[in-house]
C-alpha positions in Angstrom: -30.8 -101.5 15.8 -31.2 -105.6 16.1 -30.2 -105.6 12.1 -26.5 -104.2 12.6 -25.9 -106.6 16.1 -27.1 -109.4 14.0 -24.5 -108.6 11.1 -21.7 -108.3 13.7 -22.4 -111.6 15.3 -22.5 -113.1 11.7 -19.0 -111.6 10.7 -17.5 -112.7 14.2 -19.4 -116.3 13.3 -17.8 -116.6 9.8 -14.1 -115.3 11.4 -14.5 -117.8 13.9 -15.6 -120.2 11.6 -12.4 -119.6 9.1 -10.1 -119.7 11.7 -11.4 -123.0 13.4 -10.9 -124.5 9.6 -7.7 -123.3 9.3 -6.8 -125.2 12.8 -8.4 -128.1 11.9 -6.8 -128.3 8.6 -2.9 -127.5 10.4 -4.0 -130.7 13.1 -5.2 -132.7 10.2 -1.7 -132.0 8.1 0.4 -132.4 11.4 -1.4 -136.4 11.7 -0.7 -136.7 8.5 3.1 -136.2 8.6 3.2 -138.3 11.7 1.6 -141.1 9.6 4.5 -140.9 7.4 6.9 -140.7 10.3 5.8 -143.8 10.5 5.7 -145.5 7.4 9.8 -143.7 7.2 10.5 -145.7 10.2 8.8 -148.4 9.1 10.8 -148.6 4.9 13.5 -148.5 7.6 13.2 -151.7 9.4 12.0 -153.5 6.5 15.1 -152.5 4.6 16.8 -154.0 7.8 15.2 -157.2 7.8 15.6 -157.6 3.6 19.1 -157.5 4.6 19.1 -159.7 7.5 17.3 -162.1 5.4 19.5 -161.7 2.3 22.8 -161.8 4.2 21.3 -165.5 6.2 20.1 -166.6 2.9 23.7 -166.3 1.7 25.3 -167.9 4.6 23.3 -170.4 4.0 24.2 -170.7 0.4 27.6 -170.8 0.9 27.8 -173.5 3.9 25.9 -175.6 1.1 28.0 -174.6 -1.7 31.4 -175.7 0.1 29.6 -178.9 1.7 28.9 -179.8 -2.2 32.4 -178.7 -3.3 34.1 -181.1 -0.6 31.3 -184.0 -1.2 32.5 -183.4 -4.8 36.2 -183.5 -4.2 36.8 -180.3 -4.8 40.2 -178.6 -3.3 38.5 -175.4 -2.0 41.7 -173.3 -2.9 40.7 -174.2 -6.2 40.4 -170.8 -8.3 37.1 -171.7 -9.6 35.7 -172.8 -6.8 37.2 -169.6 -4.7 35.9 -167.9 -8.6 32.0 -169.0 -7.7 32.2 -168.2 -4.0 33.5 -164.6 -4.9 31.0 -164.0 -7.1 28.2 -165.1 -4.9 29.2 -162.7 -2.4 29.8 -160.1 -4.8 26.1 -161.2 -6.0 24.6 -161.0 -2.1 26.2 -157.8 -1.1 24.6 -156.2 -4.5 21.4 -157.1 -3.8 22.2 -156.1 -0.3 23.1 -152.8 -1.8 20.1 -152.3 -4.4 17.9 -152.7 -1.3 19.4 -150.4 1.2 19.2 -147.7 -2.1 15.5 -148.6 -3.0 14.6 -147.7 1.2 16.7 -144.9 1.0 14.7 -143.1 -1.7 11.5 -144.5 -0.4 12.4 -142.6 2.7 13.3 -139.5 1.1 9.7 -139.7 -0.7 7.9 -140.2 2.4 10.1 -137.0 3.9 9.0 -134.9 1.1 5.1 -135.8 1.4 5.6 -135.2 5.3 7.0 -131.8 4.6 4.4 -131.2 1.8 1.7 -131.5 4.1 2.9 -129.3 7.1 3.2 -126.9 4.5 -0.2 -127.1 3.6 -1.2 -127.5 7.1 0.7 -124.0 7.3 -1.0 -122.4 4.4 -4.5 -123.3 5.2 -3.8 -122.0 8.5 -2.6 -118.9 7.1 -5.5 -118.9 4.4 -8.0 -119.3 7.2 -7.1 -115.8 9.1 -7.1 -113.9 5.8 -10.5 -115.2 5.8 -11.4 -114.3 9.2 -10.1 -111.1 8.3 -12.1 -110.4 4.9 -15.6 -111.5 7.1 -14.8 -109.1 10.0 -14.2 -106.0 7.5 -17.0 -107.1 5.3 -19.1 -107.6 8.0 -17.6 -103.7 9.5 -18.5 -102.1 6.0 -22.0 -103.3 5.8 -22.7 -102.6 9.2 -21.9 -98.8 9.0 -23.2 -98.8 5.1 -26.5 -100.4 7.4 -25.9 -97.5 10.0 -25.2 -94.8 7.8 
């Protein structure tokens, strides 16, 4: 009689056993999307500050650029001088652009790795019940093939 009790608790132990995995494999998958939250909100600000940066670094630019223009002489309603200028900013607000792209997709990356592992959090959750299920009617056939 101990024999069948014995296989019962062992079939309850391996169902509980699956389904603590599965759980700890949902919480590990639901840290790891938070991490990435993270690092999302973090491409964001850094695309923030590039542009900060970029847009001072042209200011800057410019204010030199006309200082030298009207040490040289220059007439700044001169077309080539308004030509360069132009261009500059056309030049600044490019980069400005390529950036703000590049932490766009880099976001959009991160999103589909966050989503990719709360799915698998969801699977091995789901994986782990089936389990707990196959050991409870394993365990149930051997114990009445034991009783029988």
């Amino acid at each position: 009689m101990a024999f069948p009790v014995l296989m019962a608790i062992s079939a309850g132990l391996n169902a509980y056993s699956a389904i603590q995995g599965g759980r700890a494999a949902r919480q590990a998958a639901a840290f790891d999307a938070a991490q990435l939250e993270k690092q999302k909100k973090q491409v964001a600000l850094e695309a923030i500050q590039r542009e900060n940066d970029r847009m001072e670094q042209f200011e800057s630019a410019t204010a030199s650029n006309i200082a030298w223009f009207a040490f040289s002489g220059r007439d700044m309603s001169d077309r080539s001088v308004k030509a360069f200028l132009d261009k500059q900013k056309d030049v600044a607000y490019s980069d400005v652009k390529r950036s703000n792209y590049q932490s766009t997709a880099e976001t959009a990356r991160l999103g589909d790795q966050q989503r990719q592992r709360l799915y698998e959090g969801r699977q091995a959750q789901k994986m782990s019940y089936i389990q707990a299920a196959t050991s409870i009617a394993s365990g149930w056939y051997k114990y009445t093939d034991v009783k029988t």
